[in-house]
C-alpha positions as CSV (number, residue, x, y, z in Angstrom):
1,X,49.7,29.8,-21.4
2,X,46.9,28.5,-23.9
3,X,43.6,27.1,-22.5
4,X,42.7,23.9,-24.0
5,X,39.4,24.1,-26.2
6,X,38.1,21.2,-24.7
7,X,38.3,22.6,-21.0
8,X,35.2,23.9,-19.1
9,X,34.5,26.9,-18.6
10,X,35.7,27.9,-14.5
11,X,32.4,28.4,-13.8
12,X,30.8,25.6,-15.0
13,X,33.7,23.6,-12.8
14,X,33.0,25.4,-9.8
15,X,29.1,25.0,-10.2
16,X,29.8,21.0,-10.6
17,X,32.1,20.8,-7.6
18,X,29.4,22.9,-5.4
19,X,27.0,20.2,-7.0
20,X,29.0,17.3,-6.1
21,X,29.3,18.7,-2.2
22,X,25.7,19.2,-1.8
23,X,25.0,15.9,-2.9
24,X,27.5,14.1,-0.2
25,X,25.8,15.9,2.6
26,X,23.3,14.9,4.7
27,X,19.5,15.9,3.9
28,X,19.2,17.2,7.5
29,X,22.4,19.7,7.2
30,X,21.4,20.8,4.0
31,X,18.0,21.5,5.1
32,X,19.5,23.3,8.4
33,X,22.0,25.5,5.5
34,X,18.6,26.1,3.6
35,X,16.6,28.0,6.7
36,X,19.6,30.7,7.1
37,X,18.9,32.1,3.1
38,X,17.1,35.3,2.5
39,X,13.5,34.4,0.8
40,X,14.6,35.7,-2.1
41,X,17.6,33.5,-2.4
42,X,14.9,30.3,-2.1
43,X,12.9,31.9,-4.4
44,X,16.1,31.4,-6.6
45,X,16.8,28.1,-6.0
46,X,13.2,26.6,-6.3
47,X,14.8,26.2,-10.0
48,X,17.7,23.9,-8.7
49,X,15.7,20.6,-7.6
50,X,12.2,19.8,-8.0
51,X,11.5,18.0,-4.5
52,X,12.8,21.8,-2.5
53,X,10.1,23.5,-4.9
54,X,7.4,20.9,-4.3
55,X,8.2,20.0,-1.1
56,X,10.9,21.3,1.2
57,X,10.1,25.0,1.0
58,X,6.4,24.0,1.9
59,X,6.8,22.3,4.9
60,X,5.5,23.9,7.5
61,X,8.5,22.4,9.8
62,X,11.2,24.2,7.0
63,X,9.0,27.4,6.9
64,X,8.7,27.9,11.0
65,X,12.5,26.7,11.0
66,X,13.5,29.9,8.5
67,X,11.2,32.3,10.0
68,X,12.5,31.2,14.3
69,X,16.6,31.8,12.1
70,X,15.2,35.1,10.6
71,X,13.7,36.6,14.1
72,X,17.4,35.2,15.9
73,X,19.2,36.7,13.0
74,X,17.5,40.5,13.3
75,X,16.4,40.1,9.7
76,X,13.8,42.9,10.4
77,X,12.7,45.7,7.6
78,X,10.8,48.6,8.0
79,X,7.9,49.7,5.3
80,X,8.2,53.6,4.6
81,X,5.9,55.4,2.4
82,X,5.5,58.6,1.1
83,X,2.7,61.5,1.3
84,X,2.3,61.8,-2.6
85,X,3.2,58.5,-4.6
86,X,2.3,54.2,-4.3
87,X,5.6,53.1,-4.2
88,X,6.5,51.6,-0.7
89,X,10.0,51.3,0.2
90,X,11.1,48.1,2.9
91,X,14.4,49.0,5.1
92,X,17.0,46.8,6.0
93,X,17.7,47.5,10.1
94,X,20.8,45.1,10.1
95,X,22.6,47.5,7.3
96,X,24.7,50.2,8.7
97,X,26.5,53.6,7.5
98,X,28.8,55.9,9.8
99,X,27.1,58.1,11.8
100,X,29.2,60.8,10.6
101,X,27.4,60.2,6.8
102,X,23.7,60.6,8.5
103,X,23.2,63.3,5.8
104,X,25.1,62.5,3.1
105,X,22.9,61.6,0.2
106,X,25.6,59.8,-1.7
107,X,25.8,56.9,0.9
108,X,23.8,53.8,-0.3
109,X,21.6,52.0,2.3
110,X,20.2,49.0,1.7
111,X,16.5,49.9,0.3
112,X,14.2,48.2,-2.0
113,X,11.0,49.6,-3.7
114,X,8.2,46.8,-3.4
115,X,4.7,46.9,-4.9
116,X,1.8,48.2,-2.6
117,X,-1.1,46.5,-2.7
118,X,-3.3,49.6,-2.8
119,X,-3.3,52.4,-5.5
120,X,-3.1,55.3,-3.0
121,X,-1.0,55.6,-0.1
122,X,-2.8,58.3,1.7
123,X,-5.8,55.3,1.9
124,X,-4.2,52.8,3.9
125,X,-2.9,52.1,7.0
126,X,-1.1,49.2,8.3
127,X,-2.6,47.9,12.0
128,X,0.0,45.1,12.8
129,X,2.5,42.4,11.9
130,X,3.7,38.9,13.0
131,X,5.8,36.5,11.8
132,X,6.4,38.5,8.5
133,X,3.1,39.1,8.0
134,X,1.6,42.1,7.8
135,X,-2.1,43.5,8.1
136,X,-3.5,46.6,6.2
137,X,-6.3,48.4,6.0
138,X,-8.0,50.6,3.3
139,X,-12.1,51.4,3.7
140,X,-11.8,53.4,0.1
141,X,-10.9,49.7,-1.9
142,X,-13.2,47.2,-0.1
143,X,-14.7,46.4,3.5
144,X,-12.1,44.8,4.4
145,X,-8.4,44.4,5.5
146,X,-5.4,42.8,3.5
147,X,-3.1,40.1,4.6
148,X,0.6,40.8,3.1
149,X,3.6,39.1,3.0
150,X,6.0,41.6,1.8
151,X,8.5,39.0,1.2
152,X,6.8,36.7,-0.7
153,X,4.5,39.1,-2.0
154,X,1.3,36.7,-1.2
155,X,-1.6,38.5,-0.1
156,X,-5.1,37.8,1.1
157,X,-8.2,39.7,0.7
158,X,-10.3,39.5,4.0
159,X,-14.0,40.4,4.7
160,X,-15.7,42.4,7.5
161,X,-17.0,40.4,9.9
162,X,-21.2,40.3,9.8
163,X,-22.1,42.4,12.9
164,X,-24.4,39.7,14.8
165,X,-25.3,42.1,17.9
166,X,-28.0,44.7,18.7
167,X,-27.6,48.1,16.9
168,X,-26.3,49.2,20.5
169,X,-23.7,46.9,21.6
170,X,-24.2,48.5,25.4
171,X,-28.2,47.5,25.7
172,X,-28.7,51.4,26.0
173,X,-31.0,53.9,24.4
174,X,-28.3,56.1,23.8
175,X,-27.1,55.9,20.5
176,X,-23.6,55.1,20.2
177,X,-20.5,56.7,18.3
178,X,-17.4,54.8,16.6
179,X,-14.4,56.4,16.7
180,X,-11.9,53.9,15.8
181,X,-11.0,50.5,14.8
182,X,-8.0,48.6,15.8
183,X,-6.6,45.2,15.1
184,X,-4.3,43.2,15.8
185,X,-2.7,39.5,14.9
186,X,-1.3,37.1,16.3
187,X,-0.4,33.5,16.1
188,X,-0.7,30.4,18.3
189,X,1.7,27.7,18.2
190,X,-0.4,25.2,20.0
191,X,-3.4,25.9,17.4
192,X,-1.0,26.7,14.8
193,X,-3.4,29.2,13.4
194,X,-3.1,33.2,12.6
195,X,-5.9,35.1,14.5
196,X,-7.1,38.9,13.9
197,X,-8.4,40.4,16.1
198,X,-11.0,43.6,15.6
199,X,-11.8,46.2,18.2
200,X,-14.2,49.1,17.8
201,X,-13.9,51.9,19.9
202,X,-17.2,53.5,21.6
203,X,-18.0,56.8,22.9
204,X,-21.3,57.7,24.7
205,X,-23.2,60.6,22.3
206,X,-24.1,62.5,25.5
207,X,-21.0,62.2,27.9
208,X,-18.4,61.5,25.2
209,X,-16.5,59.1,27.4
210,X,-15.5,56.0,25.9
211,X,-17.6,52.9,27.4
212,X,-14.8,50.0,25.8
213,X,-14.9,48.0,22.8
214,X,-16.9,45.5,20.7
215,X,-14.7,42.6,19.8
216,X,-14.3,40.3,16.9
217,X,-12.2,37.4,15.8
218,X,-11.2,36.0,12.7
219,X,-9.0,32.7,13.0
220,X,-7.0,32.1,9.0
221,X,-7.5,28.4,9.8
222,X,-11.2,27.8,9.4
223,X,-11.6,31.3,7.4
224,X,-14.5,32.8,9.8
225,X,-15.1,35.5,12.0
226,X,-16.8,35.2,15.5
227,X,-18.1,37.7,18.1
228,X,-16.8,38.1,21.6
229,X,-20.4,38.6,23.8
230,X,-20.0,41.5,25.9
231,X,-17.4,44.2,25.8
232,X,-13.8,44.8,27.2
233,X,-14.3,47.8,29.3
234,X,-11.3,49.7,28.4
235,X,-10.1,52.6,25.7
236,X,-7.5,51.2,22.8
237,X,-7.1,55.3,22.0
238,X,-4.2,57.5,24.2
239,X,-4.5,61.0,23.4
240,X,-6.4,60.1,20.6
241,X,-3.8,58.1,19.2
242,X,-3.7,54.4,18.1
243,X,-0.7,52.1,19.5
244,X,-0.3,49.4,17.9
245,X,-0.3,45.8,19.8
246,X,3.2,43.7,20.5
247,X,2.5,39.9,20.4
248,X,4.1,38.1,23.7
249,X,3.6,35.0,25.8
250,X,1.2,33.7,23.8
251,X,-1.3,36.8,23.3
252,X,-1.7,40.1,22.0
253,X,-1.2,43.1,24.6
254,X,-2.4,46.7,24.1
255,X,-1.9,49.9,26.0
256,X,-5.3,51.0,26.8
257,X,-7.1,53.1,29.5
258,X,-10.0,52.5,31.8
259,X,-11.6,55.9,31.8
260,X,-12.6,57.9,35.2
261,X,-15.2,61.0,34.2
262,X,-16.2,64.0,36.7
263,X,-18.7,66.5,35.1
264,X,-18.5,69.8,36.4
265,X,-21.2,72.3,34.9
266,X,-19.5,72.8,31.2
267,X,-16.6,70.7,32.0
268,X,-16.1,67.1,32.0
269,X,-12.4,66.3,33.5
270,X,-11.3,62.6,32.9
271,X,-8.6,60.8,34.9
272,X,-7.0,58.5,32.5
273,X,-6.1,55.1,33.8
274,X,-3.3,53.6,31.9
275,X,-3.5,49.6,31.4
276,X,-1.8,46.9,29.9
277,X,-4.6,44.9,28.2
278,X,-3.9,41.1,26.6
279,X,-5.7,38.6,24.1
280,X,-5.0,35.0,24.3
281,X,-4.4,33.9,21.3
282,X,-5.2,30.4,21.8
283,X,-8.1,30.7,24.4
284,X,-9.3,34.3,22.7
285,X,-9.7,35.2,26.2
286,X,-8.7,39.1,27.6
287,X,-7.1,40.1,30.9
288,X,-5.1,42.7,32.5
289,X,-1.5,42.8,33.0
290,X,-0.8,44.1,36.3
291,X,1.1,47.6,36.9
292,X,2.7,48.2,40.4
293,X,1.1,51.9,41.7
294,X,4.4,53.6,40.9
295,X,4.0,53.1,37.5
296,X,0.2,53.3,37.1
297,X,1.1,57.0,38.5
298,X,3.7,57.4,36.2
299,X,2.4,56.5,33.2
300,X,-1.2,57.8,33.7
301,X,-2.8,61.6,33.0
302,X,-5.3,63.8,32.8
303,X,-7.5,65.5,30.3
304,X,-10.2,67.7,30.0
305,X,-13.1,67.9,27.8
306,X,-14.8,71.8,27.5
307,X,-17.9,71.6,26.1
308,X,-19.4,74.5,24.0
309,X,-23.0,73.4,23.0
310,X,-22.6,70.6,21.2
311,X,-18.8,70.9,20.1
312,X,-16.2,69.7,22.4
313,X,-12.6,70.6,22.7
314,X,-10.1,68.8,24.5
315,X,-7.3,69.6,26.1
316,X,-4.7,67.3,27.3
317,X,-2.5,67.8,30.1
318,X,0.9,65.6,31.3
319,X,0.1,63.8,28.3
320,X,3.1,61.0,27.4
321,X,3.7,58.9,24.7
322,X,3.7,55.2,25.7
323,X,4.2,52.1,23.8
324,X,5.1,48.1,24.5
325,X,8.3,46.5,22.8
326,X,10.6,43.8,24.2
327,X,13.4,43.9,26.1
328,X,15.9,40.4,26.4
329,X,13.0,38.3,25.9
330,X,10.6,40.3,28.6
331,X,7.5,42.7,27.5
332,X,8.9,46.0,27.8
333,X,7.2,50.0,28.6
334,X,8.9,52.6,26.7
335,X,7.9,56.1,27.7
336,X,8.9,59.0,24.9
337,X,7.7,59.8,21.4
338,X,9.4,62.8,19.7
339,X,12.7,63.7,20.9
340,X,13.5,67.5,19.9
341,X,17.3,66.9,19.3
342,X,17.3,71.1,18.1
343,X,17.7,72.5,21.7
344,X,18.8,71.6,25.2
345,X,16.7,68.8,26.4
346,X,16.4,67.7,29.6
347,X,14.0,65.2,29.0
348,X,14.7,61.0,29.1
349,X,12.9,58.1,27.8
350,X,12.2,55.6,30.4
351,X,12.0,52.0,29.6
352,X,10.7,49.3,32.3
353,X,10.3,45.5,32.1
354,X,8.3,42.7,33.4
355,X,11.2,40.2,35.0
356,X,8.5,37.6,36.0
357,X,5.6,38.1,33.5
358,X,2.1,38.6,34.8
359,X,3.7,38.8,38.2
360,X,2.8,43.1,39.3
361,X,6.3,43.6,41.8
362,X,8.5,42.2,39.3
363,X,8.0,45.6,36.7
364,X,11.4,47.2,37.0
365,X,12.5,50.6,35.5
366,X,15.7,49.6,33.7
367,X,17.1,52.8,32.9
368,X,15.9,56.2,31.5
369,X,18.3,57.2,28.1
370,X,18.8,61.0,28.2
371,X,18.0,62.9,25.1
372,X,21.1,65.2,25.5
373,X,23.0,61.7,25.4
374,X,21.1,60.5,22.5
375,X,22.1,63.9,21.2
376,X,25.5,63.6,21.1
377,X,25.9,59.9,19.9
378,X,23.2,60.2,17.2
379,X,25.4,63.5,16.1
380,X,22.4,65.7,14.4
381,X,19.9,68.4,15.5
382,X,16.4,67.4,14.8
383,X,13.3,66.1,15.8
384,X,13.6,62.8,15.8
385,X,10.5,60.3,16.6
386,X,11.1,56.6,18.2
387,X,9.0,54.1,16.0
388,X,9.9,50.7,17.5
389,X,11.5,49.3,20.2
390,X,12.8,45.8,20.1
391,X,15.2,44.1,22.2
392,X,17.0,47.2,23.8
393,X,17.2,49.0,20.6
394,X,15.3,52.0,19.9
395,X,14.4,52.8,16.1
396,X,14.3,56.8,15.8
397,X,13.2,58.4,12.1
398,X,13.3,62.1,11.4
399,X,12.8,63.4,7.9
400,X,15.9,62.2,6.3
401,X,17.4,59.7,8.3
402,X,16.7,56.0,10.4
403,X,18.5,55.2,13.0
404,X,18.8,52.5,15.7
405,X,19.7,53.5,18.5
406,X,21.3,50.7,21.5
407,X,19.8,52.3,24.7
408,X,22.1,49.7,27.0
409,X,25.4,51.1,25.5
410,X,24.2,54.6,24.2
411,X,25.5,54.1,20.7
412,X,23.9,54.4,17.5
413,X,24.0,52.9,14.0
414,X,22.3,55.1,10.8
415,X,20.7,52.1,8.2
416,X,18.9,55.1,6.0
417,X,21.0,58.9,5.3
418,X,18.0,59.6,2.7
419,X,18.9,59.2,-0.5
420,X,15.3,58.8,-1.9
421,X,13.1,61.7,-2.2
422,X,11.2,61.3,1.2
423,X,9.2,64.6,2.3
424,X,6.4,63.6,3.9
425,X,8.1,60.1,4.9
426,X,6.0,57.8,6.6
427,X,6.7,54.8,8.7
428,X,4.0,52.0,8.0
429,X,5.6,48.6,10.2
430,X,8.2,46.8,11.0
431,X,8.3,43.1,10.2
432,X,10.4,40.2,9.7
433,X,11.2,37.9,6.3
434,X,9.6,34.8,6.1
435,X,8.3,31.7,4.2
436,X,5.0,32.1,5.9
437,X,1.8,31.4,3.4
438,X,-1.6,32.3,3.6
439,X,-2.6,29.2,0.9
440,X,-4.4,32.1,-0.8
441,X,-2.8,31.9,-4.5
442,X,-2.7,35.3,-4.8
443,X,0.6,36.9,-5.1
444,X,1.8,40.9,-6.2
445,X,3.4,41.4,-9.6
C-alpha cells in the first residue's frame, strides 16, 4: 500500500491529537494529571507551554500538591555511596526483582548515578531529610551544612550559626567537651517554613557523663539562626551512635537518653534512660513523649565506664539498637539493627506504636518479626542491617543487596541484586521526589 507524500508523519498525528485533548480539558484536571509526573518528566515539559514553566510548576499550591501524590504514591529513593569514589547512587524502593535473583548481577534495578555535592565521600554525612529535601554535612568544605534536592538538583549553602552564649553553655568552671552534632529538619505547614535544627552534645571533662545539649535554630524563611536559652537535658547519642530524627505531628522527635551516673572508686556505671524527645516545629518548643514502664524497661540499658588514669573505656551491656519510623500513620519504635541471617537466630525485632499520640497507655507492641522468618522469606545468608522503617516496611541492606521487607505479611521484595561495584556500600538517606525549592539559584551540573 503506498503512503501519500503529503501525509504526516504518525507521530506528528499522534502528538497533534494528544495536543488537541489537552486543550479541551479543564485547567483544574490537567493540573491534578500534572502532580502525579516524576520531576523529571516536568522538567521535560517546562518546554511545552510557557505559563507551566513560569508559573504552574512554581506555585507553591502545584509543588505541595506533587510532593502530598509523591509521599501517597511511595515515590521514595535511597542515596548509597561508596567507601572509595564521589559518585552517589539514588534507589528506587517501588522497583522490584524476584527474590530468587537477590544475587544475580545480571538483573537490572532501577538505579541512577547523581552528582554529589562534595568532592569526597568519606567527608560527608547526611543528618536528615523532609519533603525531598535533604541535609548534609561536610566540616572539610566549609562551616557549614548543605541543603540538597536530589531531584531537582538545587542546593543551598548554609552557615554555622554565631555562638551567642558563654564559652560554658552550663555556667560551670568545668570546661566542657563536644562530642557530637546532630540536626534535624523539619517543616511547618502553618508557618510554611523549613526549620533546622542543631544540637551539640556535651560531656563533663571530669565525670564524662553527658549533661544535654546546646540548641540552635535556623528557620529557611527569614534566613537566620537563633539560640534556644538553656539546654535540653538529655543525650542525642545511644551507644555512641547517632539516630537520626523522624518528622511527625508537627515536630521533630529523637531517641535520646536522660543519663543516671554511680561512681564507684575506678568505675562510673551509668543507667541509661531511654526517651522519646520532640521539637515543635512551629512553636520551636521540646517536650517528652511519654513511654509506659514496660517499655522504658525494655528499651533501656546499662553501661559502664572503667577509668584508667585519664583514659576511659567503655563497655556496654544489653545494649539494643533502637530507632522511630511510622507505622499506618502512627510514630512507630523499632527495636533491631543487624540481623545475622548466617546462623540460627533466635532473636526478633519488635516494633510498637503510639495509637493515641502523646497519650503514654496507648503504646502497643504490634508484633515482634522473627529473624529465622525473615530468613526464610528474604532467601539468603548474611548479615543484613535494617536502615529504615516506614509504614510497616522494613528496608534491610547487606553488601550486595536492598530489600524491603513487609513485617505485617512476612514477605519481601529485592529493589537492588548489586550490579554496581559496591564494597564498602554505604547508606546515606532516604527521601522523597519533589518540586520543593530553596529560591537559592543554585543548581548541580
Amino acid at each position: 500500500m503506498m503512503l501519500d507524500a503529503d501525509q504526516p508523519p504518525k507521530q506528528e498525528v499522534i502528538r497533534e491529537d494528544l495536543s488537541l485533548i489537552m486543550s479541551s480539558l479543564p485547567e483544574e484536571i490537567i493540573v491534578h494529571i500534572l502532580s502525579f509526573l516524576p520531576v523529571k518528566s516536568i522538567f521535560r515539559f517546562r518546554c511545552v507551554c510557557k505559563n507551566w514553566c513560569n508559573n504552574l510548576f512554581k506555585d507553591p499550591k502545584f509543588i505541595r500538591l506533587h510532593l502530598n501524590h509523591s509521599i501517597a504514591n511511595n515515590k521514595f529513593r535511597s542515596l548509597l555511596t561508596t567507601r572509595s569514589m564521589v559518585p552517589m547512587y539514588s534507589v528506587n524502593w517501588c522497583h522490584s526483582l524476584p527474590v530468587a535473583s537477590a544475587h544475580n548481577n545480571n538483573e537490572q534495578s532501577d538505579v541512577e548515578i547523581i552528582d554529589s555535592p562534595f568532592y569526597l565521600a568519606d567527608y560527608y554525612s547526611t543528618h536528615a531529610s523532609c519533603d525531598g529535601l535533604i541535609l548534609m554535612y561536610n566540616p572539610f568544605e566549609f562551616h557549614g551544612v548543605i541543603l540538597w534536592n536530589p531531584s531537582t538538583k538545587e542546593i543551598m549553602e548554609i552557615p554555622e550559626p554565631i555562638y551567642s552564649g558563654s564559652i560554658d553553655p552550663f555556667d560551670e568552671p568545668t570546661i566542657m567537651v563536644t562530642v557530637s552534632t546532630q540536626y534535624g529538619l523539619g517543616y511547618s505547614p502553618i508557618l510554611d517554613d523549613y526549620k533546622i535544627v542543631k544540637t551539640e552534645t556535651y560531656f563533663k571533662n571530669d565525670e564524662w557523663v553527658c549533661n544535654g545539649c546546646y540548641v540552635y535554630i535556623y528557620s529557611l524563611g527569614s534566613d537566620s539562626w537563633k539560640t534556644i536559652p538553656g539546654i535540653i537535658p538529655y543525650d542525642l547519642l545511644l551507644g555512641g551512635k547517632s539516630i537520626k530524627p523522624v518528622m511527625y505531628n508537627g515536630a521533630l522527635h529523637w531517641i535520646g537518653s536522660s543519663c543516671i551516673s554511680l561512681k564507684q572508686g575506678r568505675e562510673l556505671s551509668i543507667a541509661i534512660s531511654i526517651v522519646i524527645i520532640s521539637f515543635d516545629i512551629e512553636n520551636d518548643t521540646f517536650k517528652e513523649v511519654p513511654l509506659t514502664p514496660e517499655l522504658q524497661e525494655s528499651l533501656s540499658y546499662d553501661h559502664t565506664t572503667i577509668l584508667y588514669n585519664d583514659s576511659r573505656l567503655i563497655k556496654f551491656q544489653e545494649s539494643t539498637d533502637i530507632f522511630l519510623g511510622t507505622f499506618h500513620g502512627y510514630l512507630s519504635i523499632v527495636q533491631g539493627g543487624d540481623l545475622d541471617l548466617t546462623r540460627n537466630n533466635n532473636g526478633d525485632v519488635s516494633i510498637w506504636v503510639m495509637k493515641e499520640y502523646g497519650v503514654k497507655e496507648s503504646w502497643t507492641k504490634m508484633f515482634s518479626v522473627s529473624v529465622q522468618s525473615m530468613e526464610r522469606s528474604v532467601k539468603c545468608s548474611t548479615m543484613m542491617t535494617i536502615i529504615d522503617f516506614r509504614d510497616g516496611f522494613l528496608y534491610l541492606k547487606d553488601k550486595t543487596s536492598l530489600v524491603v521487607y513487609d513485617a505485617e505479611h512476612k514477605t519481601c521484595r529485592v529493589v537492588y541484586s548489586g550490579d554496581l561495584s559496591i564494597e564498602g556500600l554505604s547508606f546515606e538517606d532516604t527521601y522523597v521526589e519533589s518540586l520543593v525549592s530553596l529560591n537559592s539559584g543554585m543548581y548541580l551540573g
